[in-house]
N, C-alpha and C positions, 0 to 999 in steps of 0.2 A: 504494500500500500504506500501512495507518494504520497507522505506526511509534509512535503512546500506545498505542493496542489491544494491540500485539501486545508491546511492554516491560512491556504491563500486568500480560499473561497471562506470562510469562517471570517476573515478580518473585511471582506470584501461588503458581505455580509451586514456586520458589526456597523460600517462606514454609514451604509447606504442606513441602515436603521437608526443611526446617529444624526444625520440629514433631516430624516424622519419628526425624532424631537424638537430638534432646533425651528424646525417650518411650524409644526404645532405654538413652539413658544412664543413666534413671531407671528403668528395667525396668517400664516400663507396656506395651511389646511386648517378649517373649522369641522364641526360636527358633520356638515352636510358634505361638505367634500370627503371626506374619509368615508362616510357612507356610499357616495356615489362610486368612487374609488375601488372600494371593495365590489359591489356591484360590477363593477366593469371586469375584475379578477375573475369573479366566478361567475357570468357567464358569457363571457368574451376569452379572457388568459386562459384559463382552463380548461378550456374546452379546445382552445387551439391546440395548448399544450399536452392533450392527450393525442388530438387527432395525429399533430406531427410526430412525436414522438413515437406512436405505433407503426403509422406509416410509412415514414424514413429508414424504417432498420431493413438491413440487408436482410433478403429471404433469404433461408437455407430452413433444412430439416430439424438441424440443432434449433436452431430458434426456434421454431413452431415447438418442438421439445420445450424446452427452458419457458416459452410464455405460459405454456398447460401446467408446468412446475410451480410457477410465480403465483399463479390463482389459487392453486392448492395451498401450498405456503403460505399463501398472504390470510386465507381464509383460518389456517390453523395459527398462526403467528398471534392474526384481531381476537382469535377465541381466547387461547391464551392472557393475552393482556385483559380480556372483560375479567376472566377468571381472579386475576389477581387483583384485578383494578376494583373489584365487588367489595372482597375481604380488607382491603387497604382503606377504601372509603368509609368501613363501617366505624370507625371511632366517629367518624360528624355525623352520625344520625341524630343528635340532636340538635343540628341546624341542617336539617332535608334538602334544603336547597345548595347547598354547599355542597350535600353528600355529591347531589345528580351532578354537580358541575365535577368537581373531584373527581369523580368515578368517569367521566364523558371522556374529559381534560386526558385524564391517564391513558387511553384505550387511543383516541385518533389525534394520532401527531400532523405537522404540518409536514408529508411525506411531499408532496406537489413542490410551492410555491419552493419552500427554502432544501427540501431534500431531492429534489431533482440535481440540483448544482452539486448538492454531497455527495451525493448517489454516484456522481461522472466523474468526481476527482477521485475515489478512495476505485472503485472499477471503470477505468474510462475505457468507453467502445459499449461495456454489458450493464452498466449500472443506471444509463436514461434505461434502456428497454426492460431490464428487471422492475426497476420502479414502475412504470407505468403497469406495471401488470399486477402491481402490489395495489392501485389505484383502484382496479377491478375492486377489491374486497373489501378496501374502504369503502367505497360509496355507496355497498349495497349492503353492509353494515350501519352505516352514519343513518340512512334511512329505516332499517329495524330496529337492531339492536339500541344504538344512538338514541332514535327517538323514543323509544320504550324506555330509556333511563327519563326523560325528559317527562314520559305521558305517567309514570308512578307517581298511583293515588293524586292523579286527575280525570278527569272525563272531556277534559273540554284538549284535549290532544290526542289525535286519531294515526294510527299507521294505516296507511292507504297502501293497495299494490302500484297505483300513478305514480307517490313516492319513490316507490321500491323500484320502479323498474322506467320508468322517465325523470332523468334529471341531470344536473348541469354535467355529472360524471357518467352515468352509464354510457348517454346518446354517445358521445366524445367516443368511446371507449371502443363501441359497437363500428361505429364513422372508421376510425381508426383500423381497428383488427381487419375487420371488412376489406377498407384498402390495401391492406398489407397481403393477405392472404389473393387477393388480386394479382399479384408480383410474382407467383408459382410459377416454373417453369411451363406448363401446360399452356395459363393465359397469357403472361408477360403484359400483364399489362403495366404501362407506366404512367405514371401519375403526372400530370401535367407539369411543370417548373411552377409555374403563377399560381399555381394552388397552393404548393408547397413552401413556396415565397411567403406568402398572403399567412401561414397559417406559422411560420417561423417569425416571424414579426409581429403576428399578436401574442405567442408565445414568449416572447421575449419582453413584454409588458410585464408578464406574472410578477417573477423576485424582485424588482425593484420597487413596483408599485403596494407588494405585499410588504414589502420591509418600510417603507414610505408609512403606509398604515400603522402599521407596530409601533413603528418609533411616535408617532403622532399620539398612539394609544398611552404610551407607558410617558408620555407629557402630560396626559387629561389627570394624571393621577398627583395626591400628595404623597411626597415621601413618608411621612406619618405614618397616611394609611396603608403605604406598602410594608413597613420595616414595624407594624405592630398586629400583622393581622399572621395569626402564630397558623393558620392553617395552608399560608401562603408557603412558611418553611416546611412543615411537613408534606404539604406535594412537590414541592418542587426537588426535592432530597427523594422523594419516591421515584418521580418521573424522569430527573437528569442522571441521575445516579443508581438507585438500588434497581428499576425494570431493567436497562440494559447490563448490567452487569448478571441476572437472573437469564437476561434471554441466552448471553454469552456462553454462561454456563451449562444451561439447557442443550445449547446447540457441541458445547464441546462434549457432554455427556451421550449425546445422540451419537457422536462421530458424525456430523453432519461436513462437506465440505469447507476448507477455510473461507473462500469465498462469500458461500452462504453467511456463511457467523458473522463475519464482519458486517454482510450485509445487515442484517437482522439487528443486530445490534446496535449500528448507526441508523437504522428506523423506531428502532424504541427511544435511542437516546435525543432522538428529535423533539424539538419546542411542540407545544400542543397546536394544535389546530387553528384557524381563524374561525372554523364552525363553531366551536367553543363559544365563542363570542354572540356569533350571527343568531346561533338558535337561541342562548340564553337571552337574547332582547326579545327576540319571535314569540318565545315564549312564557317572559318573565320571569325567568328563574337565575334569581341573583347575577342581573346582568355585570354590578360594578365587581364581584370577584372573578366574575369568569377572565374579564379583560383584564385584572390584576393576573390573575394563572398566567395567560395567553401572552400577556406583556413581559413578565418578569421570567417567564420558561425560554421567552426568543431572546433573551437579554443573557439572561445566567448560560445557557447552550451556546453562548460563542467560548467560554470555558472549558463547560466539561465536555463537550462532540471530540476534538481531539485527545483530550484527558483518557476522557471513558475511552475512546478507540485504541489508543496506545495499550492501557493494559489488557481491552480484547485481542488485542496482537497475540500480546505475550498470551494470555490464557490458551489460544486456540493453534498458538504456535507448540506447547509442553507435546 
């Protein structure tokens, strides 16, 4: 693993989310603009950044291999993490709303916007196209599993299959694999240039724009209330630290390959989500912690992503 590349990308990161604050503090982004912002992320960056990303990887047999692998893994990886993320939540059940965010926060990291770039430094060539296919299982989790944390002991929050199976990630996903598998030596088909153009330059909005929002977010807050709210420390010591070191070891007890581990492990050790945020307003469930989690996990993670990697090295190397 190239550990310049990947401090590259972590400091790179860091800058752009530093930018972030300072435009918040001068009011060059407001509440509506971060809103809009995000808006344009997910359902413009996202969507691009699936479509190309699946589309552009060279075909071969390995690959179609490895993407059928990604799904599985990804699917057993999110189960995993719910598994622990239930048991780890359950000290705040006496503030519920913290629990659902807690337990949310822990489970869907921000594997897209900010771990696409990680994913390429630490496996360049196989780590865009592994992630996107890790993306599969997020997003059809984020719509069950996700919102079933969100609908306990409510009624007025429904899982629909429209959720489950139309949204800013599956379509993407579908668009995507679709075209790729188009690319078989049978069809050959190729995909146009100006398509691919078009859909690499609105993908190329995501990280910057997602990090723009972050740093904006983690302005709206006081230090106060970041540095006294004690359930802040307890997840983010869970989420930066104790998951990926768990997944690490999981996968070195599997004998799974090193590749894999690494991989896995730099997706647990990922900042939580921006969905974190999105649904907790959608929903009302303790919007101002969620965006404390969401803020201070994309903050503290330019630390530990290389920290925590270095010693999955070593573990997955014995």
């Amino acid at each position: 693993m190239d550990f310049t590349a990947l401090n590259t990308v972590v400091l790179t990161l860091f800058v752009i989310m530093a930018i972030g604050f300072l435009c918040r503090k001068v009011k060059v982004i407001d509440d509506v603009a971060s809103k809009k912002m995000a808006k344009i992320i997910l359902a413009i960056g996202q969507p691009a950044m699936l479509v190309y990303s699946l589309s552009s990887a060279e075909y071969s047999e390995e690959n179609v291999k490895l993407a059928g692998t990604m799904i599985v893994v990804g699917f057993i990886f999110h189960a995993l993490l719910a598994l622990i993320a239930f048991f780890v939540a359950l000290p705040l059940k006496k503030i519920p709303d913290d629990r659902k965010v807690t337990e949310f926060a822990l489970i869907f990291a921000n594997c897209a916007f900010i771990g696409f770039p990680i994913f390429e430094a630490i496996l360049p060539g196989k780590g865009l196209f592994m992630a996107s296919f890790l993306v599969v299982s997020f997003n059809i989790l984020l719509w069950t599993w996700g919102l079933a944390i969100y609908a306990r002991n409510r009624s007025d929050v429904k899982i629909t299959v429209r959720k489950v199976l139309v949204n800013f990630g599956t379509i993407p996903c579908l668009i995507g694999f679709g075209l790729y598998l188009l690319k078989n030596p049978v069809l050959s088909f190729e995909i146009p240039e100006f398509f691919t153009k078009a859909a690499q330059y609105l993908m190329n909005l995501c990280t910057p724009i997602s990090l723009l929002v972050t740093g904006a977010l983690i302005a709206t807050q006081k230090p106060k209330k970041i540095f006294t709210t004690w359930q802040l420390y307890y997840f983010n010591v869970i989420k930066l630290v104790v998951l990926p070191l768990i997944i690490c070891l999981i996968a070195k007890l599997i004998r799974l390959p090193e590749p894999y581990g690494i991989f896995l492990t730099a997706a647990a050790a990922l900042p939580s989500a921006a969905s974190t945020t999105m649904m907790s307003e959608e929903y009302d469930v303790s919007p101002v912690y969620a965006s404390l989690a969401v803020g201070t996990s994309s903050l503290l993670a330019v630390l530990t992503i290389p920290l925590t990697l270095t010693v999955a090295q070593y573990i997955l190397s014995l």
